[in-house]
C-alpha positions as CSV (number, residue, x, y, z in Angstrom):
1,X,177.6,17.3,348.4
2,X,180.0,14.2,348.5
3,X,182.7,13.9,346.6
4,X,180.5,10.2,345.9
5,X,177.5,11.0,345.1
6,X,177.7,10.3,341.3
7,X,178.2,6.7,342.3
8,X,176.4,6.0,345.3
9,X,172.9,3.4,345.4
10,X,170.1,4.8,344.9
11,X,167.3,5.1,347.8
12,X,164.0,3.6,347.4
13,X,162.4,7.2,347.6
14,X,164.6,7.8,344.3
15,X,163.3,5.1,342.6
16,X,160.1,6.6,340.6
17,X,162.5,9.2,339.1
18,X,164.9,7.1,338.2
19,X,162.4,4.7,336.2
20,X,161.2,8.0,334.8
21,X,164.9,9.2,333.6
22,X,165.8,5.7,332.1
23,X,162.1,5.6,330.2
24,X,163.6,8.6,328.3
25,X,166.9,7.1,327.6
26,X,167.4,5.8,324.4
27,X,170.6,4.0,324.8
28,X,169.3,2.5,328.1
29,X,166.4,1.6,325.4
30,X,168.5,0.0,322.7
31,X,170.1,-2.0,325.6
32,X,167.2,-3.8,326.0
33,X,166.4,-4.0,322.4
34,X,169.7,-5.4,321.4
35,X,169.2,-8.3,324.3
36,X,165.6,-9.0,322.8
37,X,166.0,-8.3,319.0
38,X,169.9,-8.9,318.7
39,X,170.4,-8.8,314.8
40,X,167.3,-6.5,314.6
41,X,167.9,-3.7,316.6
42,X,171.0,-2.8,314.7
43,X,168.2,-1.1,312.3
44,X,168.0,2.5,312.5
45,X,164.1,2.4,311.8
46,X,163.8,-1.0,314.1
47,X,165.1,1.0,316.7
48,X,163.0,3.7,315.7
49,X,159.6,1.5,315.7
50,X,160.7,-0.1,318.9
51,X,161.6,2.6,321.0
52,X,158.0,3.4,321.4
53,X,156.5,0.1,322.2
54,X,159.4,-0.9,324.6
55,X,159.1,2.5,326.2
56,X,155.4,1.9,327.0
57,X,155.6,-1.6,328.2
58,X,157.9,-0.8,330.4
59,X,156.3,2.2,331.9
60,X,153.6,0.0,332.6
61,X,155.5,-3.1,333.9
62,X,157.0,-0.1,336.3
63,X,154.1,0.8,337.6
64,X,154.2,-2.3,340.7
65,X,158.3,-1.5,340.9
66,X,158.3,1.5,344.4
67,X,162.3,0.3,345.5
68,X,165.4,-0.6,344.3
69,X,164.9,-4.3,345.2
70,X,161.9,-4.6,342.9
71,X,164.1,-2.9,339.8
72,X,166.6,-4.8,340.4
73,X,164.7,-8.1,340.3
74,X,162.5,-6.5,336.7
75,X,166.0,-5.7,335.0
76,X,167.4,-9.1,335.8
77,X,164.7,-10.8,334.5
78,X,164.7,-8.4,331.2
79,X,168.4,-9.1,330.6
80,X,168.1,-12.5,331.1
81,X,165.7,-13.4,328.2
């Protein structure tokens, strides 16, 4: 193991389980939610409500993403909005 591997890129073959990891994530989540619903997602039961549906359209929306170029390029897009 290197002494870097906490902070090294991910490889596209890493990809699915990273998408995976972040779908479970609930700050990663309330990222997201802040950038869409900024005065909203403050809410405990906003958040609550949301989780779910944000979760879910973005499991599908990952379903085309297979490398790290194609995350990267869904994320920025998200974050932007």
């Amino acid at each position: 193991m290197n002494e870097f591997d906490d902070i090294r890129p991910y490889d596209d073959a890493e990809v699915p389980s990273v998408i995976s990891r972040l779908l479970r994530d609930n700050d990663f989540l309330d990222l997201l939610l802040s950038r869409r619903l900024p005065r909203l997602s403050n809410l405990v039961p906003v958040r609550f409500l949301m989780r779910p549906i944000l979760r879910n359209s973005l499991a599908k929306l990952a379903a085309d993403v297979s490398t790290v170029e194609d995350f990267q390029a869904h994320m920025t897009s998200a974050l932007r909005n």
